[in-house]
N, C-alpha and C positions, 0 to 999 in steps of 0.2 A: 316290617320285613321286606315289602315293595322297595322301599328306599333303599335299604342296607342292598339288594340285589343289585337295583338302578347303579349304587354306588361304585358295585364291585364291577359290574360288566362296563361301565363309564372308564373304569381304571385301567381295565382290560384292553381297551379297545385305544383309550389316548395310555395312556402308562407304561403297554407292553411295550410298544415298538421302543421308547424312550429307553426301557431297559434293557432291550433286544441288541438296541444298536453297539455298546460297546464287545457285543460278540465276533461284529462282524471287522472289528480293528483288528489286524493279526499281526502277532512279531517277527521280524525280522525273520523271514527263511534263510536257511541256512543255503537250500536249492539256489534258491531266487540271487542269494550272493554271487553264489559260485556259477552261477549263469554269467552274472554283470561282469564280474573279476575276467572269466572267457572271452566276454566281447571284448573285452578291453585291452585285452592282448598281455593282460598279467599274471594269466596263470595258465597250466599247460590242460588239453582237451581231457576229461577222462576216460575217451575212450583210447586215449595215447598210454596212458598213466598204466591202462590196463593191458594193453599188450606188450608192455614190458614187465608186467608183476605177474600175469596169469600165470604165464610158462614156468614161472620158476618153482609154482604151488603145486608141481605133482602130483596126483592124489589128495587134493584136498578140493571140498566144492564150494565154490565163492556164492556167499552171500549176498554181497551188496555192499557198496562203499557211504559213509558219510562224509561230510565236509565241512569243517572247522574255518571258518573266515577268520578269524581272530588268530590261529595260527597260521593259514592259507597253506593246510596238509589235507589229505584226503586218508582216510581210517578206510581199509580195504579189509572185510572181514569174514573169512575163512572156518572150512568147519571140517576136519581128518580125524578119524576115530575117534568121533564124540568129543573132542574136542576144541575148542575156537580158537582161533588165533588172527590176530592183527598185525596188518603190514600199513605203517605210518608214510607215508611219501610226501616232500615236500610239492607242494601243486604248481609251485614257479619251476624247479626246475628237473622234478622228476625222480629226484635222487630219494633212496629209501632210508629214510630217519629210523625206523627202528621196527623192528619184529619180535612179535611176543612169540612165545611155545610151551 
């Protein structure tokens, strides 16, 4: 019984971290992109993106935007009488791709 415990807290102790560590490997943020893409001078600020999308959402109360590197758009997404809706912008040049309702 000595042993079998010796065994497990032995395992514990070198084992965990060994299996800890690929938690600490993280994918790709999506942020961290759209930070890089910014500095680079290849895509437009979001807080530009957003003073020209705010205004035009009347009555509706903005969420919070995502951002797609793979497309290099920003999902800007809104919420009006219980409803959501998304304004697509491309992130290079600011133009609006498309809006749900």
């Amino acid at each position: 019984m000595k042993r079998l415990f010796a065994s497990l807290l032995a395992f514990g102790l070198v084992g965990g971290p060994i299996m800890a560590s690929p938690a600490y490997a993280q994918p790709r943020s999506e942020q961290g992109e759209a930070r890089r893409e910014m500095s680079a001078g290849n895509i437009m600020q979001l807080r530009d993106i957003e003073a020209r999308i705010l205004p035009t959402m009347r009555g509706a109360e903005y969420l919070g935007p995502a951002y797609d590197s793979t497309a290099m758009a920003y999902r800007l997404k809104f919420i009006k009488n219980g409803r959501v809706m998304y304004v697509d912008v491309d992130a290079r040049t600011g133009k609006v791709l498309r809006r749900s309702r």
